[in-house]
N, CA and C atoms of all chains as a GROMACS GRO file, in nm:
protein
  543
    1UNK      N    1   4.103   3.847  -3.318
    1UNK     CA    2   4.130   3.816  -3.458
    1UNK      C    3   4.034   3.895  -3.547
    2UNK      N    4   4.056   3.925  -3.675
    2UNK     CA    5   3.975   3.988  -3.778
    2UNK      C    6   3.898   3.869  -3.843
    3UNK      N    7   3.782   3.933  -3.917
    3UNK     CA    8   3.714   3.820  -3.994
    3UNK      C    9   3.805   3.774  -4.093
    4UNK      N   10   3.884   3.842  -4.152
    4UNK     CA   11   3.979   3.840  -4.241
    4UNK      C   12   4.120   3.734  -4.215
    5UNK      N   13   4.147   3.719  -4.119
    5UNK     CA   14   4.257   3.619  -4.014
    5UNK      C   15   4.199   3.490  -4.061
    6UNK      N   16   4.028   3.470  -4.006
    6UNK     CA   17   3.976   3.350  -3.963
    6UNK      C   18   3.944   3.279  -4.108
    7UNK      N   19   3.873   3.416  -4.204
    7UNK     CA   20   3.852   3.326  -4.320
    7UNK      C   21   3.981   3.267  -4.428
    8UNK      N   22   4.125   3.349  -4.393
    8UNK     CA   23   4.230   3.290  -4.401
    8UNK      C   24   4.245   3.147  -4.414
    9UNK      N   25   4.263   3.140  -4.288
    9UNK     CA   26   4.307   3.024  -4.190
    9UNK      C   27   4.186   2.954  -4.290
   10UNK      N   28   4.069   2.957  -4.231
   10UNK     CA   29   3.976   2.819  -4.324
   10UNK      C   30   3.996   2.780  -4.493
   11UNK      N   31   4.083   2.917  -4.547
   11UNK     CA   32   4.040   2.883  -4.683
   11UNK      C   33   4.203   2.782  -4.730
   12UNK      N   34   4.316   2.798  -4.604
   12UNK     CA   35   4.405   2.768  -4.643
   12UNK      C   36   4.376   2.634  -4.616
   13UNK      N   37   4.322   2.604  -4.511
   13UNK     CA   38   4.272   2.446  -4.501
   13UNK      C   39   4.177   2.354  -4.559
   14UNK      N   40   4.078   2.443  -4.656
   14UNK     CA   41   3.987   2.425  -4.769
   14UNK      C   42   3.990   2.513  -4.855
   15UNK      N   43   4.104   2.432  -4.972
   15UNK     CA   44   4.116   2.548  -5.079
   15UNK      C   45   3.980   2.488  -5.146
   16UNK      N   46   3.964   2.591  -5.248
   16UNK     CA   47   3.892   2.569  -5.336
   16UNK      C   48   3.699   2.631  -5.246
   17UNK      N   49   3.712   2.654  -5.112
   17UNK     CA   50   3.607   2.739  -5.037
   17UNK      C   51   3.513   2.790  -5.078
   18UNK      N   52   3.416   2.850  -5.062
   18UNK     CA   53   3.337   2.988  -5.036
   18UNK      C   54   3.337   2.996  -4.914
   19UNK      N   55   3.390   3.126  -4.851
   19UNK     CA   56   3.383   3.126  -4.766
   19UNK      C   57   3.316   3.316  -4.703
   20UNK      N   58   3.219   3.289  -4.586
   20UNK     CA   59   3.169   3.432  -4.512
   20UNK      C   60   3.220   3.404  -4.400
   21UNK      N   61   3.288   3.499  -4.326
   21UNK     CA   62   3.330   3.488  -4.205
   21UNK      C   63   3.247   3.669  -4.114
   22UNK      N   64   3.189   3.635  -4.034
   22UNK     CA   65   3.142   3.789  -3.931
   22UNK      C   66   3.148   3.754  -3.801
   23UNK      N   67   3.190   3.873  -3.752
   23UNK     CA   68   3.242   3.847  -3.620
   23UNK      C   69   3.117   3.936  -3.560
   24UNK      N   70   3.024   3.847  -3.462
   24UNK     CA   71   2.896   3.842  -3.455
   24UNK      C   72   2.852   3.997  -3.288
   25UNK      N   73   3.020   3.969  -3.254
   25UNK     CA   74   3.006   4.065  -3.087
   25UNK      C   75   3.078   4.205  -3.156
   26UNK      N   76   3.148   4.160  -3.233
   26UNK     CA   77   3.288   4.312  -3.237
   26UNK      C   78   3.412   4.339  -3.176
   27UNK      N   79   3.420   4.187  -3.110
   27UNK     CA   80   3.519   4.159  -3.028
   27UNK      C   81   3.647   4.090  -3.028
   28UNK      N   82   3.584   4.045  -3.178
   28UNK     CA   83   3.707   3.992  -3.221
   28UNK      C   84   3.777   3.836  -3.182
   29UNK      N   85   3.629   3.791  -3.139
   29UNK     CA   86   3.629   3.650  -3.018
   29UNK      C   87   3.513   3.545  -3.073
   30UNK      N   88   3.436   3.583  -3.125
   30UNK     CA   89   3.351   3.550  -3.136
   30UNK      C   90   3.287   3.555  -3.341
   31UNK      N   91   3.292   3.412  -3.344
   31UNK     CA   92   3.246   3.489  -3.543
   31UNK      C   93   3.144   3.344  -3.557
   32UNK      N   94   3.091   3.414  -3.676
   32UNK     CA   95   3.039   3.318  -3.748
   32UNK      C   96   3.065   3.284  -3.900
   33UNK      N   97   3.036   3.140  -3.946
   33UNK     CA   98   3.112   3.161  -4.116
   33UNK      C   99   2.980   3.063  -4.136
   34UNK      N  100   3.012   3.101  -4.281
   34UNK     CA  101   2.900   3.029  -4.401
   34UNK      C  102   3.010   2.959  -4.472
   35UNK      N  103   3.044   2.815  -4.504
   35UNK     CA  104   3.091   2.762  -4.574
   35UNK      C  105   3.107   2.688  -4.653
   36UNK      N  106   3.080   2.693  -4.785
   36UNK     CA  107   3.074   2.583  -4.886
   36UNK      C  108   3.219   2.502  -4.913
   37UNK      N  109   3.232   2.416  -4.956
   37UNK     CA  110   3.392   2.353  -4.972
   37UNK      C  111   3.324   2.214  -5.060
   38UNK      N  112   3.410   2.174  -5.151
   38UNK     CA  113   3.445   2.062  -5.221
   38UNK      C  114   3.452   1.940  -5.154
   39UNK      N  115   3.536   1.919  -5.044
   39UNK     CA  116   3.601   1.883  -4.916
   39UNK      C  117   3.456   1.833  -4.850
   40UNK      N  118   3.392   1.875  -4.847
   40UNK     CA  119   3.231   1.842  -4.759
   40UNK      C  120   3.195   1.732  -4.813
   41UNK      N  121   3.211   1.723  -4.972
   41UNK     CA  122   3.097   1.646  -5.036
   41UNK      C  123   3.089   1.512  -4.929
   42UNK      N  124   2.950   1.434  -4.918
   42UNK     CA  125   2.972   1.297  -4.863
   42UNK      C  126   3.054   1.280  -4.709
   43UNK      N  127   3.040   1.384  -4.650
   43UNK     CA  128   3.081   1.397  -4.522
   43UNK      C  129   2.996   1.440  -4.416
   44UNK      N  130   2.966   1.375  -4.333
   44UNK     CA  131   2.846   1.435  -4.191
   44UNK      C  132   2.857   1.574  -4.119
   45UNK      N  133   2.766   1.596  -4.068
   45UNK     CA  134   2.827   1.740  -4.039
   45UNK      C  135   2.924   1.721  -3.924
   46UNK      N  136   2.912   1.654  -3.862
   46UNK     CA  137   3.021   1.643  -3.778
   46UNK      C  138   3.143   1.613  -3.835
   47UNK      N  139   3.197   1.573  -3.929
   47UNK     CA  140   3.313   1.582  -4.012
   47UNK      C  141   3.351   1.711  -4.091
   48UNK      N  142   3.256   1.793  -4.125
   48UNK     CA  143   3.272   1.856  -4.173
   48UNK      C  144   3.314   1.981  -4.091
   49UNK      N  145   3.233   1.982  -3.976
   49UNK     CA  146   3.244   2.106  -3.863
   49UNK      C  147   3.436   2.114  -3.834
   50UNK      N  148   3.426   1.947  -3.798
   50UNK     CA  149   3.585   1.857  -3.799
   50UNK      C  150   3.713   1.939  -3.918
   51UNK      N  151   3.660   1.965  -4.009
   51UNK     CA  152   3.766   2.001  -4.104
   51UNK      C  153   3.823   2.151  -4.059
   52UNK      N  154   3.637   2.196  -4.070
   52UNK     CA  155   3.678   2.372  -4.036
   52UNK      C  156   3.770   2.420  -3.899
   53UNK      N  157   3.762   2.319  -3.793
   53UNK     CA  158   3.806   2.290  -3.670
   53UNK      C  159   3.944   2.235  -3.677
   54UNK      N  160   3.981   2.202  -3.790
   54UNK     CA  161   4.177   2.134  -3.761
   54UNK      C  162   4.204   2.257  -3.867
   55UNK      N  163   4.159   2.318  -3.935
   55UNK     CA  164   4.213   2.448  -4.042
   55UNK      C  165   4.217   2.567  -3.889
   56UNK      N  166   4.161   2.567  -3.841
   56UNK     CA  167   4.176   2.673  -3.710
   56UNK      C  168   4.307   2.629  -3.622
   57UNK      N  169   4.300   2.510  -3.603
   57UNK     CA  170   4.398   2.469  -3.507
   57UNK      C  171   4.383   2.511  -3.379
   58UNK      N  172   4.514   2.600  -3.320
   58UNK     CA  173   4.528   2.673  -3.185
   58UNK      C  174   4.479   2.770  -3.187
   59UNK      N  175   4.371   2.824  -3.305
   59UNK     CA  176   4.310   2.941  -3.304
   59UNK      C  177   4.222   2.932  -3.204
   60UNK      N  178   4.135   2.801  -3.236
   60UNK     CA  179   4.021   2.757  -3.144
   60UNK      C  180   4.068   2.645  -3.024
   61UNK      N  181   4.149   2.590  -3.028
   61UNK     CA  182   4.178   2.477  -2.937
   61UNK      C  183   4.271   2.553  -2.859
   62UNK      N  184   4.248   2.476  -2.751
   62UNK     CA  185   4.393   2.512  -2.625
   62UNK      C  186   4.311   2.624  -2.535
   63UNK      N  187   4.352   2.672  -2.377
   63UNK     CA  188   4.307   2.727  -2.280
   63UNK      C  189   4.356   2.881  -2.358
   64UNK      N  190   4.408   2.901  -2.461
   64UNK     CA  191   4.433   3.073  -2.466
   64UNK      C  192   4.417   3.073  -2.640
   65UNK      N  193   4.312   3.024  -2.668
   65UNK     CA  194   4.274   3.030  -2.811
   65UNK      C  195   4.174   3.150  -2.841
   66UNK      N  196   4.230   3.223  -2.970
   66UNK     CA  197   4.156   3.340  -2.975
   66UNK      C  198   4.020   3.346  -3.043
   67UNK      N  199   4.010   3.247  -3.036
   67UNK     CA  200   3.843   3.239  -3.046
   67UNK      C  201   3.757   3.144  -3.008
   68UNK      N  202   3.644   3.227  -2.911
   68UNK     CA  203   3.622   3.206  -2.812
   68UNK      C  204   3.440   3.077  -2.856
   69UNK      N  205   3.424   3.124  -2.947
   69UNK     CA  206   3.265   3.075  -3.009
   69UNK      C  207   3.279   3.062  -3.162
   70UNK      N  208   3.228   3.001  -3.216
   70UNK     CA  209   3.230   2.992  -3.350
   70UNK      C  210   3.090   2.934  -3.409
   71UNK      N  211   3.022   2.998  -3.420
   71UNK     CA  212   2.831   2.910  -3.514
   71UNK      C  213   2.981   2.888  -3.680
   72UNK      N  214   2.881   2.758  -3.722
   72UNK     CA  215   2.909   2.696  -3.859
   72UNK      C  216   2.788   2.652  -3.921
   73UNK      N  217   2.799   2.741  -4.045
   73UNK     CA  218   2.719   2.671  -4.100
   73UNK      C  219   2.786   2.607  -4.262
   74UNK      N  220   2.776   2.459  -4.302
   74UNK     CA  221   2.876   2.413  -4.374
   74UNK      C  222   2.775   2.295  -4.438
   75UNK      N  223   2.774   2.364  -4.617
   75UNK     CA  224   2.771   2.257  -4.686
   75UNK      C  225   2.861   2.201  -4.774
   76UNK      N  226   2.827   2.093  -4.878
   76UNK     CA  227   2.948   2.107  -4.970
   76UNK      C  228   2.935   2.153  -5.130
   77UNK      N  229   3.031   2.200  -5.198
   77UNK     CA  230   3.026   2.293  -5.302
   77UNK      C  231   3.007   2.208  -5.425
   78UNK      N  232   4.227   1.343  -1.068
   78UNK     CA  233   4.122   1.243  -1.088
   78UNK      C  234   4.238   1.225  -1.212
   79UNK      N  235   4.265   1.116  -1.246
   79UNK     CA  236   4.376   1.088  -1.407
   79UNK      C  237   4.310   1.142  -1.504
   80UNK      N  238   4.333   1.138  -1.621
   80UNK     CA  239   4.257   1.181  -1.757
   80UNK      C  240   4.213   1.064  -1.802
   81UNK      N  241   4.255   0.962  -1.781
   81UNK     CA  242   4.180   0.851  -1.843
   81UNK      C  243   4.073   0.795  -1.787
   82UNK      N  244   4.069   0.799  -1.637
   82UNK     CA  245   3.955   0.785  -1.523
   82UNK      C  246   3.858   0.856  -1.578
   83UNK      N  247   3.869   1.004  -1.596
   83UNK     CA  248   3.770   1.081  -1.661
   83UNK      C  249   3.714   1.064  -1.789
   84UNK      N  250   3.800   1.024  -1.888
   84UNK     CA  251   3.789   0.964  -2.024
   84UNK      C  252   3.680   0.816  -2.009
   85UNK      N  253   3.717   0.745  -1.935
   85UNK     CA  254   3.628   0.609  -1.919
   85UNK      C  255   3.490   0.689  -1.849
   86UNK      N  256   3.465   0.754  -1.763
   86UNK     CA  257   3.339   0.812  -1.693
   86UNK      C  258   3.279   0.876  -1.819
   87UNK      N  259   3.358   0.943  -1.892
   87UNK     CA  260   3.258   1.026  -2.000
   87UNK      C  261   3.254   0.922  -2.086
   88UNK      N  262   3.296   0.821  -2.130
   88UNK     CA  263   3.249   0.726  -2.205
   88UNK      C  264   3.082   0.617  -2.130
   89UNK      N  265   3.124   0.600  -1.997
   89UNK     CA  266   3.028   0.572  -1.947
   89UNK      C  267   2.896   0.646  -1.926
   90UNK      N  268   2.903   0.763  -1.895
   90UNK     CA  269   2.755   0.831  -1.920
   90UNK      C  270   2.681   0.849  -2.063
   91UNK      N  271   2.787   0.881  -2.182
   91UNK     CA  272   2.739   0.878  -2.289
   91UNK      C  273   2.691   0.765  -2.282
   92UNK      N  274   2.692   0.643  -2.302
   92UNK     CA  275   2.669   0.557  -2.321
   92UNK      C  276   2.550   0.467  -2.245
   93UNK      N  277   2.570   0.560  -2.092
   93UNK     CA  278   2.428   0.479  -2.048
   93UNK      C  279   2.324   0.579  -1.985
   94UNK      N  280   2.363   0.724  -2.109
   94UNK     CA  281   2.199   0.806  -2.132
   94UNK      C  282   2.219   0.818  -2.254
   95UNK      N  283   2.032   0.838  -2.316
   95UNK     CA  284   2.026   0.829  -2.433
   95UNK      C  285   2.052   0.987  -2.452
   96UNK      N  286   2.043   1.054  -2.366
   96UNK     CA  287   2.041   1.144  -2.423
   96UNK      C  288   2.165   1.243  -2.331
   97UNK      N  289   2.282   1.268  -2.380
   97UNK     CA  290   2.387   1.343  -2.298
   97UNK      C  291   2.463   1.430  -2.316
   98UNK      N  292   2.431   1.583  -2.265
   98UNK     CA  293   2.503   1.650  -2.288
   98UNK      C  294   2.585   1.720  -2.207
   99UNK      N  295   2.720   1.784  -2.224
   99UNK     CA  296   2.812   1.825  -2.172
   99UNK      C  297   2.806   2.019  -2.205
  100UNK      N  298   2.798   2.070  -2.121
  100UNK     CA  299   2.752   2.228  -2.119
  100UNK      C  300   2.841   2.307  -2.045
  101UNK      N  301   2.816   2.405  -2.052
  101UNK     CA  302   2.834   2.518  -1.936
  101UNK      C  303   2.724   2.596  -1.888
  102UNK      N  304   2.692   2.577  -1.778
  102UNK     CA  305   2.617   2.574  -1.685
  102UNK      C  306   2.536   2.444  -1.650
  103UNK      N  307   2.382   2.471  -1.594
  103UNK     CA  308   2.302   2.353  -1.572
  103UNK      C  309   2.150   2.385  -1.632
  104UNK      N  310   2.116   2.284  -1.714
  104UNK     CA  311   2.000   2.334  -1.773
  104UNK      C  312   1.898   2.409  -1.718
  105UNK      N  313   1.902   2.414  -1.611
  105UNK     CA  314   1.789   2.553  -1.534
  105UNK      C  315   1.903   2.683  -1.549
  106UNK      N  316   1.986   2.706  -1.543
  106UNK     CA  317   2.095   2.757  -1.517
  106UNK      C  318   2.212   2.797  -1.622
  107UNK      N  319   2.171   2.780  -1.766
  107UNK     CA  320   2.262   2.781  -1.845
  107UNK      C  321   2.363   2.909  -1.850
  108UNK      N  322   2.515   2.855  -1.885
  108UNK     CA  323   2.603   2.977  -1.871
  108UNK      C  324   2.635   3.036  -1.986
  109UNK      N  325   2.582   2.998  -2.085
  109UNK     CA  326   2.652   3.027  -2.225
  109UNK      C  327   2.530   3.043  -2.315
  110UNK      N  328   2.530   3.139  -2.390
  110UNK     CA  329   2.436   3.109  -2.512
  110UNK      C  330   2.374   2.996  -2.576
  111UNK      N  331   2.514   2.929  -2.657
  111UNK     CA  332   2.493   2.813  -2.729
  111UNK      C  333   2.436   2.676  -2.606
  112UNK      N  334   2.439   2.692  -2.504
  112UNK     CA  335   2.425   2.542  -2.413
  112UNK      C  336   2.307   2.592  -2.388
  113UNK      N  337   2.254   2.758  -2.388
  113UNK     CA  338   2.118   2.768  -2.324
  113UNK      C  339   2.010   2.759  -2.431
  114UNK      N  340   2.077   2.750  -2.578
  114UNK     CA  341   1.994   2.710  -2.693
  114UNK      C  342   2.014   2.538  -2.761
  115UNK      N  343   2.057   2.486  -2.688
  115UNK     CA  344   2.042   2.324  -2.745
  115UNK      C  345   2.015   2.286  -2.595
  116UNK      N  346   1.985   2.335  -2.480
  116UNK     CA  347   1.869   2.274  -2.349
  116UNK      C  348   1.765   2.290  -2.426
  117UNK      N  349   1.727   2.408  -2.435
  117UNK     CA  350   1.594   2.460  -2.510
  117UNK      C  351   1.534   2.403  -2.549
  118UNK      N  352   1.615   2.316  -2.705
  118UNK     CA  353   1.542   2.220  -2.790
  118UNK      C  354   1.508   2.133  -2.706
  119UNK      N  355   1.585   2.058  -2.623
  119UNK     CA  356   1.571   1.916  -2.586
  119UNK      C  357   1.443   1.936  -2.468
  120UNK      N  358   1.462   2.058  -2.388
  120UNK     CA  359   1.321   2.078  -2.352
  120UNK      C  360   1.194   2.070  -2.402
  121UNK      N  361   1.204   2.162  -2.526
  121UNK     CA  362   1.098   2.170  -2.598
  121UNK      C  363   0.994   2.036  -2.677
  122UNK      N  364   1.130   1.950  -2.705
  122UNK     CA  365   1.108   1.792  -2.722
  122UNK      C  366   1.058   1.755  -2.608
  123UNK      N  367   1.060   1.785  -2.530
  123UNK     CA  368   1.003   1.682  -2.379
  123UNK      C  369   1.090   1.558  -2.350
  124UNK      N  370   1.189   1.608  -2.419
  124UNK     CA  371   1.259   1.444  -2.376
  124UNK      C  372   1.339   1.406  -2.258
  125UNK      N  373   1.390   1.340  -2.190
  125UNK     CA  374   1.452   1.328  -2.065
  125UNK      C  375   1.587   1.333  -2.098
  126UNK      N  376   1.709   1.396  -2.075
  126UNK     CA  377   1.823   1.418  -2.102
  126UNK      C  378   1.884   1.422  -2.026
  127UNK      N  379   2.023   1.379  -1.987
  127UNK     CA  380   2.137   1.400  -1.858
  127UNK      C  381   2.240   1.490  -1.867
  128UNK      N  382   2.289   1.587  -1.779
  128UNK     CA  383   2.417   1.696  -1.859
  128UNK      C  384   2.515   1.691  -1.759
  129UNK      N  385   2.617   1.733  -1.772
  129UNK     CA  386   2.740   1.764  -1.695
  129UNK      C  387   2.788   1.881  -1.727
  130UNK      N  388   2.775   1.968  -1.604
  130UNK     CA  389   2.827   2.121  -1.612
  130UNK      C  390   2.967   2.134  -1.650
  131UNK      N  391   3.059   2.171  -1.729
  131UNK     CA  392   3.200   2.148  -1.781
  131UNK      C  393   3.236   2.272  -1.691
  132UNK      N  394   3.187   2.363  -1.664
  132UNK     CA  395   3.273   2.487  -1.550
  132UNK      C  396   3.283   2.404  -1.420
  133UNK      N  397   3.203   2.302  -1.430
  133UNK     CA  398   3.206   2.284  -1.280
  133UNK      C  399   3.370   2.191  -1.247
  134UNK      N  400   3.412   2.140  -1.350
  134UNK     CA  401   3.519   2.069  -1.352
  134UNK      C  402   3.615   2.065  -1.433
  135UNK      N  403   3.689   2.128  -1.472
  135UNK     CA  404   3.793   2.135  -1.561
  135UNK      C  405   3.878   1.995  -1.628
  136UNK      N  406   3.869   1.882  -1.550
  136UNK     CA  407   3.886   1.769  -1.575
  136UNK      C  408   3.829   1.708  -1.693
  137UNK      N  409   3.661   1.731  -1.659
  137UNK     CA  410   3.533   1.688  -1.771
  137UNK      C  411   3.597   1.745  -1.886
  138UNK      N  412   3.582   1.908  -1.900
  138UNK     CA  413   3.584   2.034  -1.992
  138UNK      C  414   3.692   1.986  -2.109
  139UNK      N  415   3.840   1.953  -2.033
  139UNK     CA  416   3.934   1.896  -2.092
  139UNK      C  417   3.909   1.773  -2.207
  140UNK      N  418   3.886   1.652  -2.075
  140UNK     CA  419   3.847   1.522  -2.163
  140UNK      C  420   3.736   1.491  -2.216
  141UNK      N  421   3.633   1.591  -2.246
  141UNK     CA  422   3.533   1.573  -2.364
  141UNK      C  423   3.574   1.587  -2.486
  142UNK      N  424   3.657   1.734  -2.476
  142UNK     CA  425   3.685   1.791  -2.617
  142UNK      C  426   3.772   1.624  -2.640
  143UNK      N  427   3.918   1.579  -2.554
  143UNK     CA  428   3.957   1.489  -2.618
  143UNK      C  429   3.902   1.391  -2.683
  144UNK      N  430   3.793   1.329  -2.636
  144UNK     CA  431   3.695   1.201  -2.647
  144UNK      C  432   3.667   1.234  -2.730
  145UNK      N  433   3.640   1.331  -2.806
  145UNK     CA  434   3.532   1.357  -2.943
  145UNK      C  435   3.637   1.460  -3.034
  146UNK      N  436   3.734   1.462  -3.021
  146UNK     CA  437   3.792   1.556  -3.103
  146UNK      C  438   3.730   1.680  -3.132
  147UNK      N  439   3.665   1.763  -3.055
  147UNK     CA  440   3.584   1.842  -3.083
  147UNK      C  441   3.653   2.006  -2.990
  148UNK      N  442   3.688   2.132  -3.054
  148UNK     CA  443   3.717   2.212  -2.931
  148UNK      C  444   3.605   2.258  -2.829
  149UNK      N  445   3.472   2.259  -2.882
  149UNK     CA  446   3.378   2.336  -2.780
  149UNK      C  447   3.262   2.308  -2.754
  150UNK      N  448   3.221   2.344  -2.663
  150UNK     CA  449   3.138   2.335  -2.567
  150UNK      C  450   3.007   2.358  -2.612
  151UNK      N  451   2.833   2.393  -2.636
  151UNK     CA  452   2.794   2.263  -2.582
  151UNK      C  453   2.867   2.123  -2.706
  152UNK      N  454   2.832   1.965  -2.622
  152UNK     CA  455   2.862   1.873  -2.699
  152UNK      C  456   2.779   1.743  -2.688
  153UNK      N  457   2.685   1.714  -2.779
  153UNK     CA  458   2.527   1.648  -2.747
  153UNK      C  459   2.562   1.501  -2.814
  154UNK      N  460   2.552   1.373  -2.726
  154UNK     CA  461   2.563   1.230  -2.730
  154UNK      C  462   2.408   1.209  -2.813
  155UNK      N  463   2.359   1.166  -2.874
  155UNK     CA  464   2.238   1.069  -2.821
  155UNK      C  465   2.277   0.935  -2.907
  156UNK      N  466   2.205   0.828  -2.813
  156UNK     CA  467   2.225   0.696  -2.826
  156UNK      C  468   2.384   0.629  -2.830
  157UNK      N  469   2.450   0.693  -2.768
  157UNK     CA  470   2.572   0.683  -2.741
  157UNK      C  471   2.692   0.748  -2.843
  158UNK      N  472   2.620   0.816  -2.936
  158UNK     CA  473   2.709   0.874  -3.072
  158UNK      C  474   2.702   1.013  -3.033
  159UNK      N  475   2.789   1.088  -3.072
  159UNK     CA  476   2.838   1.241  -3.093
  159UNK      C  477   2.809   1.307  -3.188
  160UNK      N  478   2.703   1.371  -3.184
  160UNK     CA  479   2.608   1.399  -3.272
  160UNK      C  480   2.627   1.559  -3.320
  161UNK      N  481   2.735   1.607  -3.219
  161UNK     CA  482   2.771   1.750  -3.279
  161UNK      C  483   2.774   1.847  -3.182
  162UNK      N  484   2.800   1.961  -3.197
  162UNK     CA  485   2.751   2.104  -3.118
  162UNK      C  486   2.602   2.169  -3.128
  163UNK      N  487   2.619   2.284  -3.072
  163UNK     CA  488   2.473   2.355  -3.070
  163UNK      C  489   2.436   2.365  -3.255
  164UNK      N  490   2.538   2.388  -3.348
  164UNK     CA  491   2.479   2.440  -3.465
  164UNK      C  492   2.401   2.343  -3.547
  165UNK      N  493   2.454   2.232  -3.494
  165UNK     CA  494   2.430   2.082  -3.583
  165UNK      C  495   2.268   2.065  -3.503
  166UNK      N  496   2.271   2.100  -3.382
  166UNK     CA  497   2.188   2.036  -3.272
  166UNK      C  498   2.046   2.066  -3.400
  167UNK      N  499   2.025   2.210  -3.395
  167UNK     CA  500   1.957   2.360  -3.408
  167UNK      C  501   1.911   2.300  -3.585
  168UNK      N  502   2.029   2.220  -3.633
  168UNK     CA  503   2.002   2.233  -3.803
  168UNK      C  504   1.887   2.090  -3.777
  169UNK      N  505   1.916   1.996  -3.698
  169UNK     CA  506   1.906   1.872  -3.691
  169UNK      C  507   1.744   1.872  -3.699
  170UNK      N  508   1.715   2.010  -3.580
  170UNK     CA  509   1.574   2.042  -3.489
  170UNK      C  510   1.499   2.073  -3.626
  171UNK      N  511   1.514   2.157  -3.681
  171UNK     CA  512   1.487   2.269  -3.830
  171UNK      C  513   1.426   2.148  -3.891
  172UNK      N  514   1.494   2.043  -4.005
  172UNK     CA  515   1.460   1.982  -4.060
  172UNK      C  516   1.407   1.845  -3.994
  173UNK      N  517   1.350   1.799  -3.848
  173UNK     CA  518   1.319   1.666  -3.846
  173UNK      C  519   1.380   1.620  -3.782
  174UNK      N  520   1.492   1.606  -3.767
  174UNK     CA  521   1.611   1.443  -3.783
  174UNK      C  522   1.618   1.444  -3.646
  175UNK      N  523   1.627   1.557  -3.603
  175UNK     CA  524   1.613   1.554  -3.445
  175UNK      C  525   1.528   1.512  -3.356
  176UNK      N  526   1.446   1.488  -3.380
  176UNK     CA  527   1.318   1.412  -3.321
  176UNK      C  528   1.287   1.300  -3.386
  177UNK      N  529   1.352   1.256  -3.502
  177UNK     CA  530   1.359   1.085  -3.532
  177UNK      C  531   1.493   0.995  -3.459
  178UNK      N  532   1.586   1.094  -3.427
  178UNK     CA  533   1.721   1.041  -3.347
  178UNK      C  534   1.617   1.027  -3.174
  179UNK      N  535   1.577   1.073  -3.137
  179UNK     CA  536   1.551   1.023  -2.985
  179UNK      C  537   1.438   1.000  -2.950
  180UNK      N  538   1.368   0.972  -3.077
  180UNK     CA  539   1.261   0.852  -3.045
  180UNK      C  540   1.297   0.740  -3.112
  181UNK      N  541   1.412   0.732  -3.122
  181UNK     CA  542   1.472   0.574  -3.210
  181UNK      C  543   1.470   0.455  -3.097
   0.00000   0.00000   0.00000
């Protein structure tokens, strides 16, 4: 996937975002994002990691998901 | 082994270590980046911790992510709650909170 795919996908599932997405190997498997969202406010990070994680869907879930690692770092906006 | 057999076992270890995590590899032994940097911390804490290698069983690997709604791997219990992945672990360590959670 491109950084461009992934920060897609997150911003369609948190509109209103800031979002950095870098893909940390070059492989296209592996990224990291910086994310601010509205959506955060008053939410744990484990809820929040939670949001960025159902906006991915089958990107990240399932035995043939194209991405393989993901660092988050997520506050709210 | 059923999925729910496995589902009740990973409910049972969380629950009767304070401190539990689910990895790839084994903390002398880590297979992955992120599992060989949230051993680290919990080493570095000195604290006593229990893990389950998720390569070693595809069963586990499966019904963790289910148990916690979570897709990946590492995935750190303490005091019987789901406290996050390596990034949360790492932010937790940074500011404190991490060393007031497992001396609670």
């Amino acid at each position: 996937m491109t950084e461009s795919e992934v920060k897609e996908l997150i911003a369609a599932g948190l509109p209103g975002a800031v979002i950095h997405v870098r893909d940390t190997t070059g492989t296209g498997d592996h990224f990291e994002a910086l994310i601010k969202a509205p959506q955060f406010t008053g939410k744990s990070m484990v809820q929040q990691h939670q949001l960025v994680y159902k906006s991915l869907g089958t990107h990240i879930q399932g035995s043939h998901a194209p991405i393989h690692a993901l660092s988050l770092q997520t506050s709210p906006l | 082994m059923s999925a729910e057999i496995v589902l009740k076992q990973i409910d049972t270890d969380v629950k009767g270590n304070k401190i539990m995590i689910y990895m790839k590899g084994t903390p002398d032994q880590p297979m992955c980046g992120f599992s060989a940097a949230t051993v680290a911390v919990f080493k570095q804490l000195n604290v006593p911790f229990e893990s389950r290698n998720v390569l070693a069983d595809e069963n586990v690997r499966q019904a963790v992510k289910e148990y916690t709604s979570w897709p990946t791997i590492p995935q750190i219990f303490i005091n019987g709650e789901f406290v996050g992945g390596n990034d949360i672990v790492q932010q937790l360590y940074s500011s404190g909170e991490l060393q007031k959670l497992v001396t609670k």
